[in-house]
N, CA, C and O of each residue as an XYZ file, in Angstrom:
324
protein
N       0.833     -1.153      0.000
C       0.000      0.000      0.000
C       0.890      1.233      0.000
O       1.954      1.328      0.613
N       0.325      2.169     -0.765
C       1.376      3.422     -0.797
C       0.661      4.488     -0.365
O       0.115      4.790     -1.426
N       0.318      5.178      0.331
C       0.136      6.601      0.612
C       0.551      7.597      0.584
O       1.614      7.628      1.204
N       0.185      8.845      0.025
C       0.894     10.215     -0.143
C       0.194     10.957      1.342
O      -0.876     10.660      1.873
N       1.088     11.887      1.727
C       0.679     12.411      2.797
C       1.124     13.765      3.071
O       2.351     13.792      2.968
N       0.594     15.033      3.412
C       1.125     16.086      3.221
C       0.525     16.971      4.719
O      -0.535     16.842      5.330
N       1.859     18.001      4.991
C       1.369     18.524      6.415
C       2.790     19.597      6.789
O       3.764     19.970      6.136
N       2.345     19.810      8.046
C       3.141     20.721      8.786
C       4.868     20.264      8.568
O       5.106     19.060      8.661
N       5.711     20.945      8.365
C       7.165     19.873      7.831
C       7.927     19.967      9.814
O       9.084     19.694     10.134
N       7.263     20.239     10.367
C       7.986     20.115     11.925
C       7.119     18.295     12.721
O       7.450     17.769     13.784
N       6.045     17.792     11.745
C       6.079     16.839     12.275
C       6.788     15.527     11.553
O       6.088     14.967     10.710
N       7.753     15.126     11.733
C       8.870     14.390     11.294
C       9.572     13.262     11.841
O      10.544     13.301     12.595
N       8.805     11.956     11.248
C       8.791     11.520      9.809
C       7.166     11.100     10.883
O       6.997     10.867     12.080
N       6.181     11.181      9.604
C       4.627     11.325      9.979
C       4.389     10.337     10.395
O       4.675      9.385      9.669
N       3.624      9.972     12.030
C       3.378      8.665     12.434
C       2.534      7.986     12.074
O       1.464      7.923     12.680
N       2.833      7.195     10.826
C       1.939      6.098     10.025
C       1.962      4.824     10.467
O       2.651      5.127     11.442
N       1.845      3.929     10.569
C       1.524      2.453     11.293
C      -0.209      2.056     10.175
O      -1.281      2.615      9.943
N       0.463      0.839      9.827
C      -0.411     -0.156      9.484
C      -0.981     -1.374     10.400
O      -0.571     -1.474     11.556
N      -1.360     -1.746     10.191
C      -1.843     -3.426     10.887
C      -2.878     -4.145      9.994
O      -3.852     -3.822      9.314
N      -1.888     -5.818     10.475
C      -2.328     -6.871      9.729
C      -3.749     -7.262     10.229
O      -4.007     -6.762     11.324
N      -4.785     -8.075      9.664
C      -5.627     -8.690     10.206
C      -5.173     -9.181     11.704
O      -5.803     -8.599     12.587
N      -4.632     -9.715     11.964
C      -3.749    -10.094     13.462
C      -3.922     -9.211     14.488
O      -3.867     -9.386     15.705
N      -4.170     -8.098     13.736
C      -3.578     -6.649     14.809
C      -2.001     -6.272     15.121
O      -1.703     -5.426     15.965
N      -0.887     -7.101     14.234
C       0.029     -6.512     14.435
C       0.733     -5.223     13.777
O       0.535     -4.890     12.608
N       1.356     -4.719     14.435
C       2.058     -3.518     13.642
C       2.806     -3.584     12.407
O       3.761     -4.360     12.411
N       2.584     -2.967     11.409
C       3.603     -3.150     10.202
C       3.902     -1.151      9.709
O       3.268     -0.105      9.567
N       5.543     -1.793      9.614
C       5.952     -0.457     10.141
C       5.933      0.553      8.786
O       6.403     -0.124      7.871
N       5.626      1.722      8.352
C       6.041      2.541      7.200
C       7.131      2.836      6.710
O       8.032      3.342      7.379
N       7.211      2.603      5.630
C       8.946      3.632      4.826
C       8.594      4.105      3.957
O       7.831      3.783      3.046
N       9.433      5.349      4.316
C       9.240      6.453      3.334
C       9.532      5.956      2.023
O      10.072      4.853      1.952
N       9.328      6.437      1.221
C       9.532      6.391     -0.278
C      10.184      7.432     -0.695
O      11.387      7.329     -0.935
N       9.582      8.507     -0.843
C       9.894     10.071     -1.003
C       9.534     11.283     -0.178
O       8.499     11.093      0.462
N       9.985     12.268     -0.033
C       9.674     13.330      0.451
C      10.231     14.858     -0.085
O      11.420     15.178     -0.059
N       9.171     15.697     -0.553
C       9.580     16.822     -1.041
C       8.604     17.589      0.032
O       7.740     17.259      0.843
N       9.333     19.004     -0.497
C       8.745     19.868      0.791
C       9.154     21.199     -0.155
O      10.164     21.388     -0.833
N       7.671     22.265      0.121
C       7.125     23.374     -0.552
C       6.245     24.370      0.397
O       5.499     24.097      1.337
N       6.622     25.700     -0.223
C       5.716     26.732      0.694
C       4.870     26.412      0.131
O       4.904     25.784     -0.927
N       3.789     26.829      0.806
C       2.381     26.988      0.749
C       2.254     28.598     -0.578
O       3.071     29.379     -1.066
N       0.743     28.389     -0.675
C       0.498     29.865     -1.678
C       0.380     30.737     -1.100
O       0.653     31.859     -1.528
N      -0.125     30.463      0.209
C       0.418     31.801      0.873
C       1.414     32.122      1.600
O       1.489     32.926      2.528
N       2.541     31.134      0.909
C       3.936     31.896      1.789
C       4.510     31.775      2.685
O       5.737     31.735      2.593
N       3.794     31.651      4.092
C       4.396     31.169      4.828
C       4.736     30.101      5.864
O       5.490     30.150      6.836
N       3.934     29.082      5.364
C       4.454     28.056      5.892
C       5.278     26.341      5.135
O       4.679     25.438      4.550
N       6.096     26.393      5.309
C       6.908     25.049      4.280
C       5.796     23.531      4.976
O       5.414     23.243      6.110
N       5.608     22.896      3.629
C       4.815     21.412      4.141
C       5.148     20.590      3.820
O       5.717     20.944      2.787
N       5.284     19.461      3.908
C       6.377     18.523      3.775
C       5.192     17.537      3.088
O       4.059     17.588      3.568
N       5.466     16.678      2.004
C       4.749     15.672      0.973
C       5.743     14.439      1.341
O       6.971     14.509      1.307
N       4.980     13.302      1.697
C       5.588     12.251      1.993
C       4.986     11.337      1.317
O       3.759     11.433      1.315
N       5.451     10.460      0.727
C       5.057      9.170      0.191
C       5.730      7.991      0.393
O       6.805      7.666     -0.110
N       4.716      7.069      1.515
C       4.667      6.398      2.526
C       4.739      4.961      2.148
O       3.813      5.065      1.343
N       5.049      3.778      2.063
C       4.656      2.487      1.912
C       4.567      1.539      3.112
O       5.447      1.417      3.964
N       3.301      0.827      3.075
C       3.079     -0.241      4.332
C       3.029     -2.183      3.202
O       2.566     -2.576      2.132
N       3.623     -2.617      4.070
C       3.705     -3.860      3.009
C       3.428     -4.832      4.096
O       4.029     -4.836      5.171
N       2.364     -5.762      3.717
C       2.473     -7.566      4.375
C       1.751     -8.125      3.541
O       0.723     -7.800      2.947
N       2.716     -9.446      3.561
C       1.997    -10.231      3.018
C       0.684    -11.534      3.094
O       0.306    -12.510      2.446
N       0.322    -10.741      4.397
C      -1.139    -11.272      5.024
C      -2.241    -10.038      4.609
O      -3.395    -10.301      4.947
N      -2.094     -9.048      4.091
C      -3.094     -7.991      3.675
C      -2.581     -7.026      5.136
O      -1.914     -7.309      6.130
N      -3.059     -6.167      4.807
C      -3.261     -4.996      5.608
C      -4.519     -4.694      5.903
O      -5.154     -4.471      4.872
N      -5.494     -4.535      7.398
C      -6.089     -4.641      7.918
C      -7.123     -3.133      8.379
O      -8.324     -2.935      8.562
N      -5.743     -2.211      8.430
C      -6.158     -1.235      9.198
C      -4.644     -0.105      9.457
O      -3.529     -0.460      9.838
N      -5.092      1.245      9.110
C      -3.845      2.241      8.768
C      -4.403      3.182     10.205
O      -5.605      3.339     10.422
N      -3.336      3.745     11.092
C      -3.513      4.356     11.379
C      -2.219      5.736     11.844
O      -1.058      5.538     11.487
N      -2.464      6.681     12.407
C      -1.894      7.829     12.153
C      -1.972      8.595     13.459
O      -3.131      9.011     13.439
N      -1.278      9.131     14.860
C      -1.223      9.066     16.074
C       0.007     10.716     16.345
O       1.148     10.780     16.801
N      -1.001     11.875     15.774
C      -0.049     13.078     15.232
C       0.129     13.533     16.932
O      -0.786     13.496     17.755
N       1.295     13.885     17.154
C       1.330     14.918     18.490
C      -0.014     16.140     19.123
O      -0.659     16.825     18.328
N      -0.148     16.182     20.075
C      -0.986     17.052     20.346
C      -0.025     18.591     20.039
O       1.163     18.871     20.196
N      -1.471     19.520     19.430
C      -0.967     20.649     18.632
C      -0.530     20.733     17.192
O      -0.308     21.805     16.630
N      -0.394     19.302     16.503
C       0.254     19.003     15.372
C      -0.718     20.116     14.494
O      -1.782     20.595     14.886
N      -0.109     20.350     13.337
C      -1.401     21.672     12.502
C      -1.865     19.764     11.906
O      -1.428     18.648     12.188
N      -2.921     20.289     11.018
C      -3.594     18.637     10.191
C      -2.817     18.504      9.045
O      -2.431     19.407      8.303
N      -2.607     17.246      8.954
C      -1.937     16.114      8.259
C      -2.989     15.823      6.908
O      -4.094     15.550      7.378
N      -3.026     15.788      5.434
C      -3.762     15.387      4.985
C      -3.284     14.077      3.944
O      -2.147     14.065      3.472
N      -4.219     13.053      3.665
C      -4.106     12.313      3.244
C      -4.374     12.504      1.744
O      -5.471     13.005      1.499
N      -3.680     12.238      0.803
C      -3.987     12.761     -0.594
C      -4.146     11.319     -1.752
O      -4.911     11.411     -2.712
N      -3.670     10.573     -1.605
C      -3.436      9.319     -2.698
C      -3.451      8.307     -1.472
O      -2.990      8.418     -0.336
N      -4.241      7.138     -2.189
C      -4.098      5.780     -1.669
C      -3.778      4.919     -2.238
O      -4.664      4.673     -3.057
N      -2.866      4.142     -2.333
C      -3.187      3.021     -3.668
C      -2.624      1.801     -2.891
O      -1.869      1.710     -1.923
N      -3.326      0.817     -3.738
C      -3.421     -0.638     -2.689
C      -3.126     -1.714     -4.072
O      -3.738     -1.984     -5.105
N      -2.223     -2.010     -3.629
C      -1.900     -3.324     -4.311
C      -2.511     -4.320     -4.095
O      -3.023     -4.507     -2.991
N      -2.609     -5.206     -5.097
C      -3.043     -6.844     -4.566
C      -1.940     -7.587     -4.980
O      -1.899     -8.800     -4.769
């Protein structure tokens, strides 16, 4: 599974976690990351593109941002079979 993910660039590297049917943890790696001001200038956001892999399926994604974090948005999903 690959996810794109885009947000505040001070929360670093974005806490993504998958899980298998099992309920166990399967951990994220980055793929890429570029990082751009915003249109209005002043704030830099960081674009991450994320991969979660098992080969029992993936169950359930979740995402556990610091309190205060600005929002994280999720932009692309794509799911392999």
């Amino acid at each position: 599974m690959l996810v794109q993910l885009r947000g505040n660039n001070s929360v670093d590297p974005f806490p993504l976690v998958g899980f298998d049917a099992a309920g166990n943890a399967l951990g994220a790696t980055r793929v890429s990351t570029t990082s751009y001001t915003s249109q209005n200038g002043f704030f830099v956001v960081r674009q991450d593109v994320m991969e979660i892999q098992s080969s029992v399926g993936i169950a359930g994604i979740s995402m556990n941002l610091p309190a205060g974090s600005v929002a994280v948005f999720m932009d692309d999903l794509i799911i392999n079979r």
